[in-house]
C-alpha positions in Angstrom: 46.3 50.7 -10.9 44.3 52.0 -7.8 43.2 49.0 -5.3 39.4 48.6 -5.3 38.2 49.5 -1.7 36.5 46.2 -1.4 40.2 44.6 -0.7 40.0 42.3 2.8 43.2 43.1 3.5 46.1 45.0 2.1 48.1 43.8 -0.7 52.1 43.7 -0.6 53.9 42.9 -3.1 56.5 40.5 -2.6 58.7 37.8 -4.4 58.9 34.3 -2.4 59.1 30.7 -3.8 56.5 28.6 -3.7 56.2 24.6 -3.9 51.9 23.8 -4.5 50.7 20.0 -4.4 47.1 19.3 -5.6 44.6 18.4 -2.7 42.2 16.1 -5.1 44.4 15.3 -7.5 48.1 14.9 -8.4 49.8 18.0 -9.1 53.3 19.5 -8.0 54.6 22.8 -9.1 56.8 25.6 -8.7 56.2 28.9 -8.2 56.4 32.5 -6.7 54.4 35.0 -5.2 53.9 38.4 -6.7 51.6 39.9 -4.8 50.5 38.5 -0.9 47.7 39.6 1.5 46.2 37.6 4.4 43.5 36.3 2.0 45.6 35.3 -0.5 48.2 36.1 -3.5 48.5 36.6 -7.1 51.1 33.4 -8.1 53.4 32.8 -11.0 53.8 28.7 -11.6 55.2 26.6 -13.9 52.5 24.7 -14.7 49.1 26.2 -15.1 46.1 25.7 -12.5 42.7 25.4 -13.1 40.1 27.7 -11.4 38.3 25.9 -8.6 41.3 23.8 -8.0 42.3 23.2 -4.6 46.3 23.3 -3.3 48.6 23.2 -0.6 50.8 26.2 -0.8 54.4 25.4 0.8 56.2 28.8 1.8 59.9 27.8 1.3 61.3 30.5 3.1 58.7 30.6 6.3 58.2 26.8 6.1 54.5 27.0 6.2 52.0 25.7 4.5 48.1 26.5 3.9 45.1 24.9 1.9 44.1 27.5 -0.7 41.6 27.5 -4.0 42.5 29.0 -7.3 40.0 32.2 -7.5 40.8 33.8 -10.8 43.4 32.5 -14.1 44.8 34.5 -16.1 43.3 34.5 -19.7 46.5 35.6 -21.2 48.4 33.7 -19.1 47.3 30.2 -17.7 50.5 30.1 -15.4 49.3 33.4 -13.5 46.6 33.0 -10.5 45.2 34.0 -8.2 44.2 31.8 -4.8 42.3 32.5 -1.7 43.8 30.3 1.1 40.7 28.5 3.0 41.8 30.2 6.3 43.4 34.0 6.5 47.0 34.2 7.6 50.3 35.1 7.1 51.7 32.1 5.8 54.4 34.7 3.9 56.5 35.7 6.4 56.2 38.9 6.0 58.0 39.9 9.6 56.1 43.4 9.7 52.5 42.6 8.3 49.9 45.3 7.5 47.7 46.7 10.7 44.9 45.2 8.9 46.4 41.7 8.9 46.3 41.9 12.5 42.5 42.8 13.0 41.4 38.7 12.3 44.3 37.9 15.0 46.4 36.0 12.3 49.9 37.4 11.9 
């Protein structure tokens, strides 16, 4: 499937684990990335999210964490989501980012 030209910034596919812990209320799941960009991902979790809700993403591997909202749910598949973190960055760890991750001067 083609990316849509409106993309903010390329997406990479890329397998990491993921911890998420609800902002306003109490949630804690596991999970992985399957697709990242500097705007977001497209998450697999074991327990489903609710669109509109708002997490902390924990990046086991980079140690970093970011505030992020869940944009879309799966209709076939409640556990797969996707989230738009509240500020752009590589929170991935992705040592060799995209050019176009570079032009907000996150990295």
């Amino acid at each position: 499937m083609p990316l849509r030209e409106s993309r903010r910034s390329t997406r990479v596919r890329l397998k990491i684990r993921i911890e998420g812990r609800g902002v306003t209320e109490p949630l804690t799941c596991d999970g992985e990335t399957v697709v990242v960009n500097l705007h977001g991902a497209f998450i697999s979790t074991n327990v489903a999210l609710r669109l509109g809700m708002r997490i902390e993403i924990h990046v086991i591997l980079s140690d970093k964490r970011a505030l992020a909202t869940v944009v879309y749910v799966d209709p076939d598949s409640f556990r797969h989501c996707g989230v738009e973190l509240e500020k752009p960055e590589n929170i991935w760890g992705l040592p060799l980012p995209p050019d176009d991750w570079k032009a907000d001067g996150s990295s």
